[in-house]
PALUM-748388 format. One record per atom (N, C-alpha, C, O): atom name; x, y, z. Coordinates in Angstrom, 1 decimal. Layout:
BEGIN
[r 'CA'; [X; Y; Z]],
...
***
This chain:
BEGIN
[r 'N'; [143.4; 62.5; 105.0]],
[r 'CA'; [142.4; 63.4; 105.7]],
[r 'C'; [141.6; 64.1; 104.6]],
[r 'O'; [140.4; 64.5; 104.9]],
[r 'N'; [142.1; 64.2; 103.5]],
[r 'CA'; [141.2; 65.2; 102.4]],
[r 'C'; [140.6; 64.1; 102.0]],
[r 'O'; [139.4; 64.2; 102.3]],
[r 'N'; [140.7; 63.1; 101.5]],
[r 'CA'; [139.5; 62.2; 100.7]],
[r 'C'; [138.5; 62.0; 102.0]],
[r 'O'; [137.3; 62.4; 101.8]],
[r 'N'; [138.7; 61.6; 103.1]],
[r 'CA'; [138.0; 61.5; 104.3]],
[r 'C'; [137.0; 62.6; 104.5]],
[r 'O'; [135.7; 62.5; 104.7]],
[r 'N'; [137.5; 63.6; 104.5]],
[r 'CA'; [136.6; 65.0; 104.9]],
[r 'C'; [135.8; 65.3; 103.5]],
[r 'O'; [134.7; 65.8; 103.7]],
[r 'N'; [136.1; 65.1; 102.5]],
[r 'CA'; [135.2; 65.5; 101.1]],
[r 'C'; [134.2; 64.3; 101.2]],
[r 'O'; [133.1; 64.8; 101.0]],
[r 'N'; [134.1; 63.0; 101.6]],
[r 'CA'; [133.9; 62.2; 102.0]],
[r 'C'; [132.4; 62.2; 103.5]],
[r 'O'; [131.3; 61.7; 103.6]],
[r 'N'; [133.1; 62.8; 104.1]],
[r 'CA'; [132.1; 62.9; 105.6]],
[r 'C'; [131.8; 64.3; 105.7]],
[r 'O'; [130.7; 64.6; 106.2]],
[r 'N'; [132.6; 65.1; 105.4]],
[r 'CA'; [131.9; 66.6; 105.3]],
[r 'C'; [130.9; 67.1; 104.6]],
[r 'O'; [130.5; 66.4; 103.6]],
[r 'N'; [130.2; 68.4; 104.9]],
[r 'CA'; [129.1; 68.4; 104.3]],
[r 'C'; [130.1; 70.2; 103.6]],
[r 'O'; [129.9; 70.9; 102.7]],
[r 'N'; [131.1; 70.3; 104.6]],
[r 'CA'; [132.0; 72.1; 103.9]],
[r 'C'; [133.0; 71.4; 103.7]],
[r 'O'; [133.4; 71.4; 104.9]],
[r 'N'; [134.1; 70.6; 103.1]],
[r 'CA'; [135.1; 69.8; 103.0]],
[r 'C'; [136.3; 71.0; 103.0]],
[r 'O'; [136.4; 71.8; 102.1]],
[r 'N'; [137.2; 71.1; 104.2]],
[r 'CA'; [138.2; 72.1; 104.1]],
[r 'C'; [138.8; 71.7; 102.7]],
[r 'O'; [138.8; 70.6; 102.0]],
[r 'N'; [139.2; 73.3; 102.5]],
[r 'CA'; [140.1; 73.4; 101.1]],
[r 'C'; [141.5; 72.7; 101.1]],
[r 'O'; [141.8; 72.3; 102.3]],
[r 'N'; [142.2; 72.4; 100.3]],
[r 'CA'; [143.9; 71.8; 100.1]],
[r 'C'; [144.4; 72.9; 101.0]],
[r 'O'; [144.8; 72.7; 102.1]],
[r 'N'; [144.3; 74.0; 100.5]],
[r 'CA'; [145.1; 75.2; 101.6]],
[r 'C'; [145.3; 74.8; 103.0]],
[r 'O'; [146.4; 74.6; 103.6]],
[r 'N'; [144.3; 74.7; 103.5]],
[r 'CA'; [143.8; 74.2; 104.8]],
[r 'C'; [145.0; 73.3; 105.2]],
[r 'O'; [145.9; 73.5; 106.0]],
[r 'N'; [144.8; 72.0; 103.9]],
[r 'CA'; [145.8; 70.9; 104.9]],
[r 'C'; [147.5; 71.7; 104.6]],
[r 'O'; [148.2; 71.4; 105.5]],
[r 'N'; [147.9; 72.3; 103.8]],
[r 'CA'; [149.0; 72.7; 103.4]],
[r 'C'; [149.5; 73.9; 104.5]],
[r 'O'; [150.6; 74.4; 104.5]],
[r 'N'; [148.4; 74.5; 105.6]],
[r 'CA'; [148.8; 75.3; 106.5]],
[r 'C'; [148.8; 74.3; 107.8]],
[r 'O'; [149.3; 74.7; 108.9]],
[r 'N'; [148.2; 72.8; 107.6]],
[r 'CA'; [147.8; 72.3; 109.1]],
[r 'C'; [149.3; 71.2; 109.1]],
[r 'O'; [149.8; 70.7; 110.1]],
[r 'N'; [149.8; 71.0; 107.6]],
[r 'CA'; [151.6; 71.0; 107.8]],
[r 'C'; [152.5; 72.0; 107.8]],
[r 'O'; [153.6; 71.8; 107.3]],
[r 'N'; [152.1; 72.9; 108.2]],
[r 'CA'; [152.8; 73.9; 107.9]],
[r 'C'; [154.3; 73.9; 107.2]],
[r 'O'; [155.5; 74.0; 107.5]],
[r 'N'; [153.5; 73.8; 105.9]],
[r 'CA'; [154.2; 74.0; 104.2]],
[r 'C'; [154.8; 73.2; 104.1]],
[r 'O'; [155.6; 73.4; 103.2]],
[r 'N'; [155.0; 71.8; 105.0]],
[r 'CA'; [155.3; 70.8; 104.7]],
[r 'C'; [155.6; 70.2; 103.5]],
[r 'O'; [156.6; 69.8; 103.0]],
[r 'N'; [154.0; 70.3; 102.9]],
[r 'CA'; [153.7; 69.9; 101.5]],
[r 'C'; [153.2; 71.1; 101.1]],
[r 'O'; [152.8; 72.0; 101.9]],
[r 'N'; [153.1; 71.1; 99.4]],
[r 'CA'; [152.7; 72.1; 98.7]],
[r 'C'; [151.4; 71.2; 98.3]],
[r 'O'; [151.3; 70.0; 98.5]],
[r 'N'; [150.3; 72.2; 97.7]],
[r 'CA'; [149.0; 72.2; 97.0]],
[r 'C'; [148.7; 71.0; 96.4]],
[r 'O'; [147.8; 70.2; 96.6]],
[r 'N'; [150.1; 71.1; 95.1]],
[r 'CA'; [150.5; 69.9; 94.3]],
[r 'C'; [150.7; 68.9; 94.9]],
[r 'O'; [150.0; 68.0; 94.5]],
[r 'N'; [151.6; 68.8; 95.7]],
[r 'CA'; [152.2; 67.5; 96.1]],
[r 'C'; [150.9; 66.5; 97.1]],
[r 'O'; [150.7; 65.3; 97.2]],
[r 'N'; [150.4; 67.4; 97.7]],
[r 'CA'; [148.6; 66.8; 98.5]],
[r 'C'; [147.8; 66.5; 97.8]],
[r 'O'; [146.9; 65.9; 98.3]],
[r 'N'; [147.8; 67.0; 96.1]],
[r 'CA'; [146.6; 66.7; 95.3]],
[r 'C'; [147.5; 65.3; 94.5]],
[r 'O'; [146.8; 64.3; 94.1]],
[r 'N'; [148.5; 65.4; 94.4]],
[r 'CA'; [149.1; 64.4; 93.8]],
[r 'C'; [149.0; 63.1; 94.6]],
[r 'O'; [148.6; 62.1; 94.1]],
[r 'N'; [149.3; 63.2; 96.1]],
[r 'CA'; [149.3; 61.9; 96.8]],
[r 'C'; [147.6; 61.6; 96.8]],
[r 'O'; [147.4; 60.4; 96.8]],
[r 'N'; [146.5; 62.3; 96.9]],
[r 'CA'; [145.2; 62.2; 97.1]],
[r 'C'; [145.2; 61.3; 95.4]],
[r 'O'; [145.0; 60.1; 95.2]],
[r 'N'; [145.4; 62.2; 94.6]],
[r 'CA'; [145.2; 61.1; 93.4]],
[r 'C'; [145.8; 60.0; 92.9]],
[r 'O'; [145.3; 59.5; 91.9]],
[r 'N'; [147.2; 59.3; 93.7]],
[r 'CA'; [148.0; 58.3; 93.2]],
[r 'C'; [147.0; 57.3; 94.6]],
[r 'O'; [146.7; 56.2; 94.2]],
[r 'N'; [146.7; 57.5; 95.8]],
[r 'CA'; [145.4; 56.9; 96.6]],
[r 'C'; [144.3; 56.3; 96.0]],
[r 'O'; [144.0; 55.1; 96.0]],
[r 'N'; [143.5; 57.5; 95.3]],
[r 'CA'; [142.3; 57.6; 94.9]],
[r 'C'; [142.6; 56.4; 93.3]],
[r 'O'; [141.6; 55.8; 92.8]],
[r 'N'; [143.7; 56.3; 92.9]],
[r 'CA'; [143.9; 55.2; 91.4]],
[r 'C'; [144.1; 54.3; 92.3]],
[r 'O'; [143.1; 53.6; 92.3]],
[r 'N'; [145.0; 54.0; 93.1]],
[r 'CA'; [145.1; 52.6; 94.5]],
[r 'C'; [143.7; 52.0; 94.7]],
[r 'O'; [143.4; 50.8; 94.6]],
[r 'N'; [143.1; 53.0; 95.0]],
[r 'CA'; [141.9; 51.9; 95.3]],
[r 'C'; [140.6; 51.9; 94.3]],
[r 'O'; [139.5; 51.7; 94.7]],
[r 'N'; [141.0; 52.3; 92.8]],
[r 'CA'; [140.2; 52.0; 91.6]],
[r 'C'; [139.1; 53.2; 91.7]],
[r 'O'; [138.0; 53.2; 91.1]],
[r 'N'; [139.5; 54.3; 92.7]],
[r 'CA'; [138.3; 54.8; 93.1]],
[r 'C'; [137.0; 54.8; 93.8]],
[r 'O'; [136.2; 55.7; 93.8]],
[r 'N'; [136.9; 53.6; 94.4]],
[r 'CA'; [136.3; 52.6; 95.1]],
[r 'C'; [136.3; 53.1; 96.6]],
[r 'O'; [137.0; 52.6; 97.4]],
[r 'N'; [135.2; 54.3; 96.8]],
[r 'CA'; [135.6; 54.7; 98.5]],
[r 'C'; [134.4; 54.4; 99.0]],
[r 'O'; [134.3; 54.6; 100.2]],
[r 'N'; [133.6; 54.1; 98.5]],
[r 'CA'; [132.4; 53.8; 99.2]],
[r 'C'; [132.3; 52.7; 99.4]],
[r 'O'; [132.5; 51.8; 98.6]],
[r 'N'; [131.7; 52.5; 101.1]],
[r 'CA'; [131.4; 51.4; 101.8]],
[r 'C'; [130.3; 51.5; 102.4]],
[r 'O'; [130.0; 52.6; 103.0]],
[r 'N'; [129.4; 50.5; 102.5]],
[r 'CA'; [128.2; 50.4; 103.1]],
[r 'C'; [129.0; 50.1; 104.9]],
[r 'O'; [129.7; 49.2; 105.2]],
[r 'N'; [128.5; 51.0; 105.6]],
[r 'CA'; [128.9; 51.2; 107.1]],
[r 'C'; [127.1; 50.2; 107.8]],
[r 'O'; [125.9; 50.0; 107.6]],
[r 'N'; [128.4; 50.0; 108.8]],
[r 'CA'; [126.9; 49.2; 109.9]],
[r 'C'; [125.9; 50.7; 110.4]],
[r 'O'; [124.7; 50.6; 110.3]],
[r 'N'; [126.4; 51.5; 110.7]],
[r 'CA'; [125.4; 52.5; 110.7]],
[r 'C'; [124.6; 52.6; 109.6]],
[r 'O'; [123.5; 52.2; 110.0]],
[r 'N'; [124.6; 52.9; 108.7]],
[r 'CA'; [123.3; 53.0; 107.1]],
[r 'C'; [122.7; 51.5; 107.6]],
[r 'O'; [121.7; 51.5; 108.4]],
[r 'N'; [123.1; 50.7; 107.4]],
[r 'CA'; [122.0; 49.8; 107.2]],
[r 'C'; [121.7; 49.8; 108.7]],
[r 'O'; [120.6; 49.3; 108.5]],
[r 'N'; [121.7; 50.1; 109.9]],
[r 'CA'; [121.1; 50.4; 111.4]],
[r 'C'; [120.1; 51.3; 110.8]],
[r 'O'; [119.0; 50.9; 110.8]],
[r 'N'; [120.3; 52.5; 110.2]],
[r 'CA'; [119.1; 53.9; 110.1]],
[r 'C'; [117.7; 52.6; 109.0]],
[r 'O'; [116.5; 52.6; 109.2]],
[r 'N'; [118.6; 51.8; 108.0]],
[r 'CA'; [117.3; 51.0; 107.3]],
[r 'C'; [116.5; 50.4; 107.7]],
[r 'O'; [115.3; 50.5; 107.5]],
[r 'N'; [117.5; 49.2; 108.6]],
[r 'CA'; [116.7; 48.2; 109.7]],
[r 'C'; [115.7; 49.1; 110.5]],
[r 'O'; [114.5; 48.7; 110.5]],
[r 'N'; [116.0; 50.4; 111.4]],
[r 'CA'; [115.2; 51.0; 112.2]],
[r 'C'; [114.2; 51.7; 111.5]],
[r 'O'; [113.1; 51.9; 112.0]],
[r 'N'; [114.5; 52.1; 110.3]],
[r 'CA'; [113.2; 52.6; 109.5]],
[r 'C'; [112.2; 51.4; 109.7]],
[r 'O'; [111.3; 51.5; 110.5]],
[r 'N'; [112.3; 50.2; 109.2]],
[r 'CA'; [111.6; 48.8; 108.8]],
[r 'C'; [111.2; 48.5; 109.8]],
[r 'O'; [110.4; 47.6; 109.8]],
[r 'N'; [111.7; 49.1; 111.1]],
[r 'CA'; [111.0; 48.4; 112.3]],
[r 'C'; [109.9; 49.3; 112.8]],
[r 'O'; [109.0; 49.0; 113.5]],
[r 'N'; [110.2; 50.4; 112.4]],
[r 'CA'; [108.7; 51.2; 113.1]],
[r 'C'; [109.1; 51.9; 114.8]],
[r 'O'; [108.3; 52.6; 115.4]],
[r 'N'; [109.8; 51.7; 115.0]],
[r 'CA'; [110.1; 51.9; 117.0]],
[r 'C'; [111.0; 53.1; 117.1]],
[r 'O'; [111.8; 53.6; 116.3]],
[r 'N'; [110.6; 53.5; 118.1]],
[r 'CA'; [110.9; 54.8; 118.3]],
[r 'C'; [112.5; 55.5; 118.2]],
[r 'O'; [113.6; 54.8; 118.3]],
[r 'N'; [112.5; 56.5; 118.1]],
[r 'CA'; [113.8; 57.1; 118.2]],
[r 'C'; [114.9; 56.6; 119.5]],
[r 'O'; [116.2; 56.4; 119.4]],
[r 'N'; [114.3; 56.5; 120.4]],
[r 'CA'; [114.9; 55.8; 122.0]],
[r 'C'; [115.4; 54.3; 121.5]],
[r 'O'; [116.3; 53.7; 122.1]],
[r 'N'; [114.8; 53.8; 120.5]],
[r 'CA'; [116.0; 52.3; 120.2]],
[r 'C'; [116.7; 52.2; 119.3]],
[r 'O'; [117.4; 51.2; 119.1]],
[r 'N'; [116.6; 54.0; 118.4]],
[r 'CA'; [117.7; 53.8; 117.6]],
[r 'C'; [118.8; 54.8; 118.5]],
[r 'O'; [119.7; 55.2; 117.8]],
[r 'N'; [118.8; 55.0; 119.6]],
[r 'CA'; [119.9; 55.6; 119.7]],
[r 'C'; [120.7; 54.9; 120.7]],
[r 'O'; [121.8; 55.2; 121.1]],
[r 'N'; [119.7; 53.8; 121.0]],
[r 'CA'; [120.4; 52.5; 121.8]],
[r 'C'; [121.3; 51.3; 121.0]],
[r 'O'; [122.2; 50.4; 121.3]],
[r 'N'; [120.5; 51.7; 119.9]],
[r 'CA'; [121.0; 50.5; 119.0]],
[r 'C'; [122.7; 51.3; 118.4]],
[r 'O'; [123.8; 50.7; 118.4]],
[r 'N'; [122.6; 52.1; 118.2]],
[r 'CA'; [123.5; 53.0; 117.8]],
[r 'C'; [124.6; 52.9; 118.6]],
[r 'O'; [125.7; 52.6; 118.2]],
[r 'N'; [124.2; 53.0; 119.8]],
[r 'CA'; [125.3; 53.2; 121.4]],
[r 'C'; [125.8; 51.2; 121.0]],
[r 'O'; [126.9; 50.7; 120.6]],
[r 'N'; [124.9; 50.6; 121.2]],
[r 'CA'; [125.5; 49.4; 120.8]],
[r 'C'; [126.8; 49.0; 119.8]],
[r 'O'; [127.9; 48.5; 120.0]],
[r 'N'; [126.1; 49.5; 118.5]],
[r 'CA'; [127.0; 49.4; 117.2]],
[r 'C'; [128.3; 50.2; 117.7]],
[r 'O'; [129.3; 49.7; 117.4]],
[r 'N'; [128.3; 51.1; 118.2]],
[r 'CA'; [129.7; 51.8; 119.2]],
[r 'C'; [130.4; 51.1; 119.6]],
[r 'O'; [131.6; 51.2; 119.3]],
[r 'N'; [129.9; 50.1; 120.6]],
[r 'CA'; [130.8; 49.3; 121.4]],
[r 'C'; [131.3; 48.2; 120.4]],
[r 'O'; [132.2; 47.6; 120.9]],
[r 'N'; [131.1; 47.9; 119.4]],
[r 'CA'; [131.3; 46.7; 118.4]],
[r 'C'; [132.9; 47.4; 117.9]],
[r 'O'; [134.0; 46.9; 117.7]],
[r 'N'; [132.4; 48.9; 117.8]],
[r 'CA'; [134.1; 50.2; 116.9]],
[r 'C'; [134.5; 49.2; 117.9]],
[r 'O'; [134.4; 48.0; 117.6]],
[r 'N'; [134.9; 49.3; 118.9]],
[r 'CA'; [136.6; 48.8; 119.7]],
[r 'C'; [137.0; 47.6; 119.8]],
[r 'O'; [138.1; 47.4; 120.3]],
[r 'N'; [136.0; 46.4; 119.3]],
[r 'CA'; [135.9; 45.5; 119.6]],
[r 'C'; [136.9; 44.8; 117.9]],
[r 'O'; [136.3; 44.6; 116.8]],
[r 'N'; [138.3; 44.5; 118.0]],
[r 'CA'; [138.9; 43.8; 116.8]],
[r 'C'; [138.0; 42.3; 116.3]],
[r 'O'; [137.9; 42.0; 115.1]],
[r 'N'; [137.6; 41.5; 117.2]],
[r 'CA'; [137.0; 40.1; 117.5]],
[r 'C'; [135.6; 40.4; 116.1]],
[r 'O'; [135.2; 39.6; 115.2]],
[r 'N'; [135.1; 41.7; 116.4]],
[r 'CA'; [133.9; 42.3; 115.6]],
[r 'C'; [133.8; 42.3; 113.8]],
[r 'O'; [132.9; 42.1; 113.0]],
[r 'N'; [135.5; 42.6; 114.0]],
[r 'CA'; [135.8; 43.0; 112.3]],
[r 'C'; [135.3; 41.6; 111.5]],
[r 'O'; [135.1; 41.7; 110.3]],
[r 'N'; [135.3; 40.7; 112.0]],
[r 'CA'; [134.9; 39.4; 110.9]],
[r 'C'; [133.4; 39.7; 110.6]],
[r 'O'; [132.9; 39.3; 109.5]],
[r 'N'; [132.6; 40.3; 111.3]],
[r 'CA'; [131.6; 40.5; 110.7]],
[r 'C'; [130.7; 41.3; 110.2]],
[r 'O'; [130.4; 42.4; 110.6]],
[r 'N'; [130.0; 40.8; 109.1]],
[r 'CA'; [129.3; 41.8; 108.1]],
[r 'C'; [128.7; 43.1; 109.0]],
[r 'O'; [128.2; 43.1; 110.2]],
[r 'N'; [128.8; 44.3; 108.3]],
[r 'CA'; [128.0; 45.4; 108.5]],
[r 'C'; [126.8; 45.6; 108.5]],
[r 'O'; [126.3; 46.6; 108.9]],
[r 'N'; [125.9; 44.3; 108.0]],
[r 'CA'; [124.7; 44.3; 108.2]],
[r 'C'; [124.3; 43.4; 109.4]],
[r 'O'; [123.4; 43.8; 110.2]],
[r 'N'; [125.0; 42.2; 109.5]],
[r 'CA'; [124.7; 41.6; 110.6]],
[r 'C'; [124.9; 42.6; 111.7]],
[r 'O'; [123.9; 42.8; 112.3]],
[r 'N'; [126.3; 43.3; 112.1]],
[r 'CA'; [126.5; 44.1; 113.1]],
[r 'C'; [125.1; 45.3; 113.5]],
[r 'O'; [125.0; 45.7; 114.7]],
[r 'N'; [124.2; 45.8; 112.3]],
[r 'CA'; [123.8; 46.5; 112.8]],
[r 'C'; [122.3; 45.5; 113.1]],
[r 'O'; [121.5; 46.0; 113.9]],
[r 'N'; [122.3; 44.5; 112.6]],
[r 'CA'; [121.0; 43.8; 112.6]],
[r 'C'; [120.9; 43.3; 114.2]],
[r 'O'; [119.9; 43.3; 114.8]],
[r 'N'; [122.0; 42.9; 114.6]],
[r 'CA'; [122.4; 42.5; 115.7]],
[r 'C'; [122.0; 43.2; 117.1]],
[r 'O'; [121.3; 42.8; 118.1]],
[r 'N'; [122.6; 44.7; 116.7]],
[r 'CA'; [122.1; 45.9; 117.6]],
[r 'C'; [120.6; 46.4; 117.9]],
[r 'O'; [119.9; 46.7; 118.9]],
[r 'N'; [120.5; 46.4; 117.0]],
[r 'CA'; [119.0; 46.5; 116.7]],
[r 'C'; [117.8; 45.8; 117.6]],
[r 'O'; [116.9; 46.2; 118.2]],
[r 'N'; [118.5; 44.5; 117.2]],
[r 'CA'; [118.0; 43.3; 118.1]],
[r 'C'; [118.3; 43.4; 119.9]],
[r 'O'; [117.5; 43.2; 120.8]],
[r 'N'; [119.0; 43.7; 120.0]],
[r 'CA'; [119.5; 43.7; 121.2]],
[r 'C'; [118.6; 45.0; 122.2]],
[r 'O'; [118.0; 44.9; 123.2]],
[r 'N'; [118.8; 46.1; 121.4]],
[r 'CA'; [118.3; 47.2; 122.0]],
[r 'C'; [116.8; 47.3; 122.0]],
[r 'O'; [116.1; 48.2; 122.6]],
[r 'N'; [116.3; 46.3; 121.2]],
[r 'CA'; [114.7; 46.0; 121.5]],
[r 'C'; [114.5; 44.8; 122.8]],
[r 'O'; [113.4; 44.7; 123.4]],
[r 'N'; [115.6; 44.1; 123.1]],
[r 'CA'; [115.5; 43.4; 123.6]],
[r 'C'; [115.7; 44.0; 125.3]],
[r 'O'; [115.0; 43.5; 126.2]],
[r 'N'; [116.6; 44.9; 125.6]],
[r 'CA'; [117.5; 45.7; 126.2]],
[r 'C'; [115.9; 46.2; 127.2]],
[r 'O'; [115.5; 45.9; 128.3]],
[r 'N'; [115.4; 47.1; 125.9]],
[r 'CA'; [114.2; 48.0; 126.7]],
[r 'C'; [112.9; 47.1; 127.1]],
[r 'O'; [112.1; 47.5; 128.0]],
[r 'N'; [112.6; 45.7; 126.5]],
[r 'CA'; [111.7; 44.7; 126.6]],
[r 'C'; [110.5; 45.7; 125.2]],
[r 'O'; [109.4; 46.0; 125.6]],
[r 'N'; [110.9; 45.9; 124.3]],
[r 'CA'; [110.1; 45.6; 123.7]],
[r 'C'; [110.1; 44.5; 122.5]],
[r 'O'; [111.1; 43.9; 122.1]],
[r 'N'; [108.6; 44.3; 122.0]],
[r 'CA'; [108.3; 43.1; 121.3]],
[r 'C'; [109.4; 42.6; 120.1]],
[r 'O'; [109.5; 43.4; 119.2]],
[r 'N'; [109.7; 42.1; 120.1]],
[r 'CA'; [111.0; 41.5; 118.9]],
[r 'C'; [110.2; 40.7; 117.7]],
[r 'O'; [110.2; 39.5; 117.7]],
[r 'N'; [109.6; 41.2; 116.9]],
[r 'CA'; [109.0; 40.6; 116.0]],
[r 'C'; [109.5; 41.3; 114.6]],
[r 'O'; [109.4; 42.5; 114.4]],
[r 'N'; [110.0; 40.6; 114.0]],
[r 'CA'; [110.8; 40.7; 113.0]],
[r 'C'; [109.9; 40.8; 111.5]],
[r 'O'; [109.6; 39.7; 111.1]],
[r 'N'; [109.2; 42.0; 110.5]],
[r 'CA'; [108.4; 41.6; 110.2]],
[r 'C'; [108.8; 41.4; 108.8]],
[r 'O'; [109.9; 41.7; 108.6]],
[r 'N'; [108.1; 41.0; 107.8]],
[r 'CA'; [108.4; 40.5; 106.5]],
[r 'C'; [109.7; 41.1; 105.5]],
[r 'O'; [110.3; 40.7; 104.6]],
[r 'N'; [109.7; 42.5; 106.5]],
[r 'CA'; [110.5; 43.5; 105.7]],
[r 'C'; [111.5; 43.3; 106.4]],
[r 'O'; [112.4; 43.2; 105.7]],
[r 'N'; [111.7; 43.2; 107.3]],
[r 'CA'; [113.2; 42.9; 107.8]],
[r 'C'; [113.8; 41.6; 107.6]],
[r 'O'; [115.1; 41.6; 107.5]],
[r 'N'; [113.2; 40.6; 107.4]],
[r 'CA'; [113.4; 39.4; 107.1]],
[r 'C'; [113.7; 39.3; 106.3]],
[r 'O'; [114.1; 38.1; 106.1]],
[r 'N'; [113.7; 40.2; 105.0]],
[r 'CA'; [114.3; 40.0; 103.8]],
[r 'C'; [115.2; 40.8; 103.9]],
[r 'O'; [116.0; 40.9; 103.0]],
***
């Protein structure tokens, strides 16, 4: 939860925090130690391009209003529960939604130079 929240937070609770939310389970040490024998596990390597970022890019490049990104969004949603989903790229998934929720409201689906690449 602490690489997660330093991660997604914009106020990332302190170690204290988690050392009271085990109540003293673990010490200071022993949380900063397991966060850093994790953080060598995965080379450091926590960043992942999410099908949302590339949804906010695709919908920049398309020009259409706020109402299809928050359909496309509700889409990309239903994909989270779906295991069948995980085989595919984060960009297709959001390229996908995108599509759909233009299709959804009947607006024009014209894909233009910039999304095509």
């Amino acid at each position: 939860m602490l690489i997660a929240s330093k991660y997604e937070e914009i106020y990332a609770p302190e170690v204290q925090d988690f050392v009271y939310i085990t109540d003293k389970a673990y010490s200071k040490a022993e949380i900063l130690e397991c966060e850093y024998k994790m953080l060598k596990t995965l080379e450091f390597q926590t960043n992942l391009c999410s099908s949302y970022r590339f949804l906010l890019r695709y919908w920049k490049m398309s020009e259409s209003e706020p109402f299809i990104l928050n359909m496309a969004r509700y889409l990309l949603e239903l994909s989270l529960v779906e295991y069948r989903m995980l085989v595919h790229r984060p960009s297709v998934l959001a390229s996908a939604a995108l599509y759909l929720a233009l299709k959804i409201v009947k607006r024009p689906v014209a894909w233009s130079d910039k999304l095509v690449e």
